[in-house]
N, C-alpha and C positions, 0 to 999 in steps of 0.2 A: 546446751546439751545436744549433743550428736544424736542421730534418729539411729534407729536396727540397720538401715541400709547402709547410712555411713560405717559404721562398725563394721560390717559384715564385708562394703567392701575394704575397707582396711585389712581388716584381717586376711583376705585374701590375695592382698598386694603385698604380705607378708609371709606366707605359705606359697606362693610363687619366688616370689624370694628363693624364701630356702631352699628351694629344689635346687637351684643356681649351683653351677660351679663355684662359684666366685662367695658362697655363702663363708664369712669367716666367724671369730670366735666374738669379735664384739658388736657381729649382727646378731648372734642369739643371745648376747648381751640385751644389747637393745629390744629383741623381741620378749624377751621374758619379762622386763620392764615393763613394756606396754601390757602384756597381758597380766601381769598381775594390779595395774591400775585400779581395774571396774572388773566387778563381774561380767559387768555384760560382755567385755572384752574376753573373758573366759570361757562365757557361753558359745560365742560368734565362730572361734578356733575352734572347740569340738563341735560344734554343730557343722561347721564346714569338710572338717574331716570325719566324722559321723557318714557324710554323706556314698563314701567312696571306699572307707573301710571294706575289710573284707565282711559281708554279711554271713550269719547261718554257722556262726561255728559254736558248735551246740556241748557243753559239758552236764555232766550228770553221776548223780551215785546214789543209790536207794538207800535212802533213812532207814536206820534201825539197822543194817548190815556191811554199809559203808564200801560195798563193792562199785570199784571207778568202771566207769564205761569208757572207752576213747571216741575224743569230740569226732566224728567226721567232718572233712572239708570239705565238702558240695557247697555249692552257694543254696541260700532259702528261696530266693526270686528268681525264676529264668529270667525276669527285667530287670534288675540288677546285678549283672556282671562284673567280677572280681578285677578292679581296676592291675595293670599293670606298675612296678614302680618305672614310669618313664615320665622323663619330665617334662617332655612335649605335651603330656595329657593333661596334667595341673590346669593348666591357663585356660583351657575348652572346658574342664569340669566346672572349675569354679564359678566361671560365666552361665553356664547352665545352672548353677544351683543360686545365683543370683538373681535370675532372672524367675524361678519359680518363686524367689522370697515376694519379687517386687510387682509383678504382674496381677494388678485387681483383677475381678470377677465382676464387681460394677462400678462403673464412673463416677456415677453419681449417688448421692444421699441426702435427699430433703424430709422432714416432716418426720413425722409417725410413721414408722415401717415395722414388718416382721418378717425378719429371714428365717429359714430350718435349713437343717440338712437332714436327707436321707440316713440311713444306718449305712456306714462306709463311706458318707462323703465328707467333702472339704469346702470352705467358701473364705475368702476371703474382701476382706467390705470398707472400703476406705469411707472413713464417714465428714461430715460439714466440716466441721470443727480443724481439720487435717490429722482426728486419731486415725486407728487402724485396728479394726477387729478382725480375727481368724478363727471363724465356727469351725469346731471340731464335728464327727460323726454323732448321729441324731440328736442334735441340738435346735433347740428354738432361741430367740431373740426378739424383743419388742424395744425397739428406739423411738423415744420422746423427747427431744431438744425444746428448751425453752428458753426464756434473755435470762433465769434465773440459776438452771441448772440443766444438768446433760445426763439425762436418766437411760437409763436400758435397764431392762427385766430381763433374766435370764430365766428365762423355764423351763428348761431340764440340758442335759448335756455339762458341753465343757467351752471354754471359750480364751481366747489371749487377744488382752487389749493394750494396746499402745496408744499412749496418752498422750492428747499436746497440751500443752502447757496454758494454765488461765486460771489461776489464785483467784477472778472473779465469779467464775461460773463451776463451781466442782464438778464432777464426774464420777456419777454415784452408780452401779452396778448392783438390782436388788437380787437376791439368790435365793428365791424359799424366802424365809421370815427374816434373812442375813443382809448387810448393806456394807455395801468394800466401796468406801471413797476415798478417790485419789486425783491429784491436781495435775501432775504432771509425772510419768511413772510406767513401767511396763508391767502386766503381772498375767496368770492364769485363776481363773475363776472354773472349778472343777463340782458340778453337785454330784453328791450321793444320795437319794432322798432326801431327808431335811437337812443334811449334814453337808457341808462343803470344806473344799478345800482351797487354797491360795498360797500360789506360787508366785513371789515377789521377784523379779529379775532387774531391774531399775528401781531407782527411787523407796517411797516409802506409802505405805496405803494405810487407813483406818477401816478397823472390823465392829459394826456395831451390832451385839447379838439381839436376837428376838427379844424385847420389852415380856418379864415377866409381872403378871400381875396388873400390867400397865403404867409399871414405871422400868422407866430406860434402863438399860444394864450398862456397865462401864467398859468403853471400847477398850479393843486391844490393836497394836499397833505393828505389823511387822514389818523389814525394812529388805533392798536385794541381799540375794545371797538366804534368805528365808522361808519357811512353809506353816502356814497358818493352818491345823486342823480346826478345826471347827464342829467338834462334838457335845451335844450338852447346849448349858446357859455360859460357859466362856474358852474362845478356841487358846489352844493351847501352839503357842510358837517357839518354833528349833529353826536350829541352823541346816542348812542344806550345802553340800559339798557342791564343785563342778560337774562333777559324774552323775550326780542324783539331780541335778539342774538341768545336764542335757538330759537326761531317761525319762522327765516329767515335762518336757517339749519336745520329745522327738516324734510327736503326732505331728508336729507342723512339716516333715521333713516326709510323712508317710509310714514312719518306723514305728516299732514295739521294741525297745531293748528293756533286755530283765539283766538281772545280774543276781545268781542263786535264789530264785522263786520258785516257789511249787507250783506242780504243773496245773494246780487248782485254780491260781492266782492267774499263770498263763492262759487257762484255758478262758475265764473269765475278762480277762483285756481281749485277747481273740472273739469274743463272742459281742463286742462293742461294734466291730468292723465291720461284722460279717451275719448273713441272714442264717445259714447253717449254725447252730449251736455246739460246742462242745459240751460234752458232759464225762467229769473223768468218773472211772469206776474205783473202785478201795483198790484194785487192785495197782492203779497207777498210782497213787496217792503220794505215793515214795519218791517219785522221780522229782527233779531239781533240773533245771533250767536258766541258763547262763549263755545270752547271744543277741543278736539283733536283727530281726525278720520285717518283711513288708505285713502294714497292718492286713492288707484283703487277699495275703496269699495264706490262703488256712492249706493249699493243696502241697508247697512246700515245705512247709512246717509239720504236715502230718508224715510227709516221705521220709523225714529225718528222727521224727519219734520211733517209727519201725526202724529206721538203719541203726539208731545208735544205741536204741532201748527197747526192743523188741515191742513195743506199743502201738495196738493194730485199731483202727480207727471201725469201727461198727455202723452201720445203719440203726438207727431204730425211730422208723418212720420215717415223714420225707421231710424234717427239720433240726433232727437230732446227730449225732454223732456221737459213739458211746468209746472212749481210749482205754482200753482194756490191754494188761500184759499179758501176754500168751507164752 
């Protein structure tokens, strides 16, 4: 099984490629081939051009009256700059966005540890075993390795682990009263209070729900290309497109993409990143959101609700922000 790095650089020794003059008809032959193999190869492609896309183009139309706004083209991040199409740039980008896949945060991993991140940050934590965790924004972590089994506690946050491979020793991830074991596998492990989520990208994971009553509940199973809700005594599993696989990892890249969300929902993933809080008012309720912004630029993001939606961002106090249409 090819790790995320091998993939990811393939994939970009294939999107170099194509920039080529020389790109012909049964190169995109061949490339389509490959990308439809594995998800993860699916993933790897938009997640690589995710990264360079143009960001911040913002559509909208307020429910109930169905009047369109025109998207503006400003980018959302002054730190991400609207690549040009030249294809001297390809080969420098992609190496850049390789290099932030593959770059630990620490070297090492022995024992009983507990990582966090801050609200807004990132860590990523290559552990014993040769897996690979990436804590998302305010998250905690407790790792327990043992000759028997390869525990981690997640308590609170969100989390993507990459699994290596060992049918001997599982690798069991507890969430709240929830337990996602998997032998060898990529996936996201997401809480909401007691309720989680799991996003399967590799491989195949077991979901075993909280024991009612004190006898076990019967696991459920889902496999890549999949999302495990987990509400209740049994998660219910759907399939998950390419689009909604990158949109559900693009925290690892630093991004928030929505595609036609209310600005309720936006405001709420914005307020994951960031210590400022949004709070919409009824009066923005209507507006719908379709784009892809840096998670801890809320200052971008609020320049382009006034430009395109006349939605004026309020003080109220020194933690709040109230988006109000005027």
């Amino acid at each position: 099984m090819k790790s995320a790095a091998d993939i990811e650089e393939t994939a970009a020794e294939w999107l170099v490629r194509r920039e080529g003059a020389a790109w012909s008809d049964a190169d995109q032959t061949a490339f389509d081939q490959w990308v439809a193999e594995e998800t993860a190869h699916r993933i790897a492609v938009i997640r690589l051009e995710t990264v360079w896309r143009k960001a911040g183009r913002l559509r909208a139309s307020a429910l109930g009256n169905g009047e369109a706004v025109a998207p503006p083209s400003a980018a959302v991040d002054d730190d991400l700059p609207v690549p040009r199409r030249r294809r001297w740039l390809w080969p420098a980008a992609i190496a850049a966005s390789l290099a932030l896949v593959s770059v630990p945060i620490y070297q090492s991993f022995n024992g009983a540890e507990s990582y966090a991140t801050a609200v807004g940050g990132f860590q990523r934590l290559p552990l014993a075993d040769g897996s690979r965790v990436d804590l998302n924004t305010n998250s905690r972590l407790d790792v327990a390795y043992s000759k028997a089994v390869r525990r981690l506690d997640l308590e609170q946050g969100e989390a993507f682990f990459k699994v290596a491979k060992n049918a001997k020793r599982p690798f069991v991830v507890h969430a709240g009263a929830w337990r996602v074991t998997a032998v060898g596998t990529a996936f996201t492990v997401r809480m909401r209070g007691g309720d989680i989520d799991v996003v399967v990208t590799e491989g195949r994971v077991r979901i075993d729900p909280p024991a009612a009553s004190g006898v076990a509940a019967r696991p459920v199973f889902a496999s890549a290309g999949q999302v495990a809700t987990a509400t209740g005594a049994t998660p219910v599993v759907r399939p998950l497109d390419a689009a909604a696989i990158d949109m559900a990892m693009s925290w690892r890249d630093g991004l928030l993409i929505f595609e036609r969300k209310p600005l309720g929902e936006v405001a709420a993933e914005f307020n994951r990143y960031n210590q400022v809080k949004l709070v919409v008012d009824p009066s923005a309720t209507g507006v719908i959101v379709d784009g892809s912004f840096r998670a801890t630029n809320v200052a971008g993001f609020l320049r382009l609700l006034k430009q395109g939606f006349g939605v004026e961002s309020l003080p109220d106090g020194r933690t709040e922000l109230v988006l109000k249409k005027i």
